[in-house]
C-alpha positions as CSV (number, residue, x, y, z in Angstrom):
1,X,-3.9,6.0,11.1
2,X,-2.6,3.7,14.1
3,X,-4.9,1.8,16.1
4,X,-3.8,2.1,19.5
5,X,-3.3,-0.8,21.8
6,X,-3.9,0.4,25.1
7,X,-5.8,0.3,28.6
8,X,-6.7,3.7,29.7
9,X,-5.9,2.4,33.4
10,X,-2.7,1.4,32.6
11,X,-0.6,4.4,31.2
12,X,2.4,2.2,30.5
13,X,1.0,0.9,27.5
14,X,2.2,2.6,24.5
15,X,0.5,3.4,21.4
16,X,2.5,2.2,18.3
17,X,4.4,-0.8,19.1
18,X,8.0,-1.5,18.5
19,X,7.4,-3.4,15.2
20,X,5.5,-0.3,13.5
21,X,8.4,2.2,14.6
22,X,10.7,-0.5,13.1
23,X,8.7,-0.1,9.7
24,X,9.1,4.0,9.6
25,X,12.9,3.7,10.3
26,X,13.3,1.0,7.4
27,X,14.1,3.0,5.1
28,X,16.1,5.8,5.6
29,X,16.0,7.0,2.5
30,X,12.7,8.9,2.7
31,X,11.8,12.3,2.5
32,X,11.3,12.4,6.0
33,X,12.7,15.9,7.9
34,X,13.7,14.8,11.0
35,X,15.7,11.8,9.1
36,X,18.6,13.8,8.5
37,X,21.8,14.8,10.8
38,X,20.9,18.0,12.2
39,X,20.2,19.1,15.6
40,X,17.2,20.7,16.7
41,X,17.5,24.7,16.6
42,X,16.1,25.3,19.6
43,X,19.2,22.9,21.3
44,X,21.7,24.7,19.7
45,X,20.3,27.7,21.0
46,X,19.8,26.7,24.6
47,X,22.8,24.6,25.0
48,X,25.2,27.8,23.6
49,X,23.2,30.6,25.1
50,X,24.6,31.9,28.2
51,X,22.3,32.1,30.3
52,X,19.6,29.8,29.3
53,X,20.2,27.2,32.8
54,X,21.4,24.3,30.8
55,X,24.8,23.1,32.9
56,X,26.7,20.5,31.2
57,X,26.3,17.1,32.6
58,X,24.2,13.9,32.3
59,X,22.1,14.1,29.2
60,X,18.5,11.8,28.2
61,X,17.3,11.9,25.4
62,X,13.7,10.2,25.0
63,X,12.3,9.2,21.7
64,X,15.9,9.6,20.1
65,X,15.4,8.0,16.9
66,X,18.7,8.2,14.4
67,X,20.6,9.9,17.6
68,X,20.6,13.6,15.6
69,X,20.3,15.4,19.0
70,X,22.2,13.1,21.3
71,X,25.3,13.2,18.6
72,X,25.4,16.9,19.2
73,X,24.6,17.0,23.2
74,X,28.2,14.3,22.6
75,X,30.0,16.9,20.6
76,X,28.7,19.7,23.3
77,X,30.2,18.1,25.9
78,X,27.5,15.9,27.6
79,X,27.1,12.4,28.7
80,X,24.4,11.3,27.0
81,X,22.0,8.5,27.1
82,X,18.8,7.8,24.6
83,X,15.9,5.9,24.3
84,X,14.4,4.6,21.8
85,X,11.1,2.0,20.9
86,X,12.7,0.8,17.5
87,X,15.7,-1.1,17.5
88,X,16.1,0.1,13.3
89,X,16.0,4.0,15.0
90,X,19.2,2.8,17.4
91,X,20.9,1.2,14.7
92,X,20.6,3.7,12.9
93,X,21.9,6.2,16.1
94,X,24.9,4.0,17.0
95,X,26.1,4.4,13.6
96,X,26.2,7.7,13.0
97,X,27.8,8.2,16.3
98,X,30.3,6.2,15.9
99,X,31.1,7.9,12.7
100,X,30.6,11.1,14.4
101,X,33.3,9.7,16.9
102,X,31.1,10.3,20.2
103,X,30.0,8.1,22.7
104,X,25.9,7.8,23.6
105,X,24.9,5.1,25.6
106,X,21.8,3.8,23.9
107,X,18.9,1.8,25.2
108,X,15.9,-0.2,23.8
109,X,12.5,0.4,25.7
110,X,9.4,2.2,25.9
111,X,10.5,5.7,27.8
112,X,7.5,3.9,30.6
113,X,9.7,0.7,31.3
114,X,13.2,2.4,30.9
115,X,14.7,2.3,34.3
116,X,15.5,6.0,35.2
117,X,18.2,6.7,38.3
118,X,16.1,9.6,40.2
119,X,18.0,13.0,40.1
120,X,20.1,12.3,37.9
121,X,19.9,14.1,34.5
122,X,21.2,17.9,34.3
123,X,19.0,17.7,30.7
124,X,16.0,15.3,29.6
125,X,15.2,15.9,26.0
126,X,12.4,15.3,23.6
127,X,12.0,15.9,20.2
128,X,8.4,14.0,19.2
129,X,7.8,11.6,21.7
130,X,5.1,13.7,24.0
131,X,2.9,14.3,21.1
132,X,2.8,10.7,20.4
133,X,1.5,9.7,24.3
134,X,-2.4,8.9,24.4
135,X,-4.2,11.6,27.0
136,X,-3.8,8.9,30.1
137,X,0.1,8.7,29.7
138,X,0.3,12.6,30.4
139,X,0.4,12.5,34.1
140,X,3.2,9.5,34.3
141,X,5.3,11.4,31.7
142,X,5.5,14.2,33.3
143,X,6.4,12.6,36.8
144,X,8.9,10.7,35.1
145,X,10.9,13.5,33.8
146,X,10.9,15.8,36.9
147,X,11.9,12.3,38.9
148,X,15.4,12.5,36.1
149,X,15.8,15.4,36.6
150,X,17.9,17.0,39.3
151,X,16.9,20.0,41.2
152,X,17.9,23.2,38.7
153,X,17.8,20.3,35.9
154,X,16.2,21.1,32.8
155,X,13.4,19.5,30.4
156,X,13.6,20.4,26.6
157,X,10.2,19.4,24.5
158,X,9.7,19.9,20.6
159,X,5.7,18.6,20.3
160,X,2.9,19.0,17.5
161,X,1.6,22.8,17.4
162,X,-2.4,22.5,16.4
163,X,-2.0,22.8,12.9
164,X,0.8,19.7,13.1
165,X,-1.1,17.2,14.7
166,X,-4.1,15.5,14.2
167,X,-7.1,17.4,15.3
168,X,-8.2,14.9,17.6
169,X,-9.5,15.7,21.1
170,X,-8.6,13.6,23.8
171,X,-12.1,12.7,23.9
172,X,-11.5,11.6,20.1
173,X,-8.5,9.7,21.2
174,X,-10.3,7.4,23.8
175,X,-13.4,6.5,21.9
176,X,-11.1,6.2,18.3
177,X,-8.0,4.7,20.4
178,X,-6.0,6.6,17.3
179,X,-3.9,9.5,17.7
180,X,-4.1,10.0,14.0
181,X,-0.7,10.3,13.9
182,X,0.0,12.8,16.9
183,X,-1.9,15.2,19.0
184,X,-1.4,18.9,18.6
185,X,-1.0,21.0,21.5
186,X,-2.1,24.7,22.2
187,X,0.4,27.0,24.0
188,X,-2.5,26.9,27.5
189,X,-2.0,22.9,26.5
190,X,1.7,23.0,27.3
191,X,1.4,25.0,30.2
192,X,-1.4,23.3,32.0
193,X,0.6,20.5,31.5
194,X,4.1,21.2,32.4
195,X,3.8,24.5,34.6
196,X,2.4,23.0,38.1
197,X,5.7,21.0,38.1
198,X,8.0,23.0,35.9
199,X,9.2,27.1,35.5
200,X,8.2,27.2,31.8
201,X,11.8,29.6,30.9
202,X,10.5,29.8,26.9
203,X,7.7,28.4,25.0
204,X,7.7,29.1,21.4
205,X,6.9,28.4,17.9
206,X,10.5,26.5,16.5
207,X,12.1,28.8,13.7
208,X,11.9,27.2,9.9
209,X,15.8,26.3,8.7
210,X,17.1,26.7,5.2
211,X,18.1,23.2,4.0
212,X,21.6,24.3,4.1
213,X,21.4,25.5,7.9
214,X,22.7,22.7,9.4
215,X,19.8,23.2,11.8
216,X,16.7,21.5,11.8
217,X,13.6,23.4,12.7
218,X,10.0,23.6,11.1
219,X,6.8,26.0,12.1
220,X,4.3,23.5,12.6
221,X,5.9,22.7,16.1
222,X,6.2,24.1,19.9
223,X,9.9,24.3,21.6
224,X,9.8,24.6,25.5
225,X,12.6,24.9,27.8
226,X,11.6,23.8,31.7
227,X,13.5,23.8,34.8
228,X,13.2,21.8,37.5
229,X,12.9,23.7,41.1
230,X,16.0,24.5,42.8
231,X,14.4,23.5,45.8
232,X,12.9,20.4,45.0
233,X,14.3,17.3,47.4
234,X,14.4,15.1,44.4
């Protein structure tokens, strides 16, 4: 487990630094499920489904490691932009886009110092980044994606289900400062969280994919599509 390097009155700290998430993406050639090309199965849904809110346009994508979601939100049509803390992860994304042949403009920063244009996203996207925040960075997160998003704009989240993540209370978190390697989140969790701000459209246990699917999706993790207000000013 990661100690974490933080101040609990300063939320922009992160927990694992740049140089550790450098050492996971090293080597790509472990057995590691999100390290291969496919796209998220609870994307591919949303982003085909008529009728799910999601309008083609601006696309973020935070936490997006080897760029397996944002090469797909390309091919779908959107402009796309990702995040990442590990330069090896963005290597590793510009690569396969460019053999993919799609464009993603690609940035290297903690999600907390990335400066976000308000209103400006139709879709803010993340697959593992939440359940990596420490309890105190809750509040900011979630300000910082409805303050991307524009009004009608949607958030996409694949976190840590209880039996994915680590166990740890937040109480455990503070007083350990580990996350164990990612907090789990109950379905009250989620919407506690996410539905004072958002209209929670699904929230569901992601569907496990054959290895030939071309879909990745596994059953120890939460998919939640959000919408932004119509009527918000910003």
């Amino acid at each position: 487990m990661t100690s974490l390097d933080f101040n609990p009155t300063n939320p922009r700290r992160s927990d694992r630094q740049g140089d550790w998430w450098d050492g996971f993406y090293a080597d790509r050639s472990k057995a590691v499920p999100f390290f291969g090309p496919a796209p998220d199965e609870c994307l591919v849904e949303w982003v085909s489904q008529e009728g799910a809110h999601i309008k083609r346009g601006a696309a973020l994508d935070l936490g997006c490691g080897n760029g397996r979601n944002a090469i797909f939100l390309a091919r779908a049509g959107f402009a796309v932009e990702g995040v990442d803390y590990s330069q090896e992860a963005l290597k590793w994304a510009a690569q396969r886009a460019a053999e993919a042949g799609v464009a993603v403009s690609l940035h290297h920063s903690s999600v907390f110092d990335l400066s976000i244009p308000a209103a400006s996203y139709e879709l803010v996207y993340d697959s593992g980044c939440f359940h990596h925040l420490a309890p105190h960075q809750r509040e900011l997160y979630v300000q910082l994606v409805w303050a991307a998003l524009k009004p009608g704009g949607c958030f996409g989240l694949v976190c840590f289900r209880p039996e994915g993540g680590s166990g740890l209370s937040d109480e455990q978190v503070l007083e350990s400062k580990t996350l164990g390697g990612g907090l789990g989140y109950s379905e009250a969790a989620l919407r506690a969280i996410w539905g004072p701000s958002f209209r929670i459209r699904s929230l569901r246990q992601m569907r496990s994919q054959a290895c030939d699917s071309g879909l990745f999706g596994q059953s120890f993790l939460w998919v939640m599509l959000a919408q932004k207000p119509i009527s918000a000013t910003a």
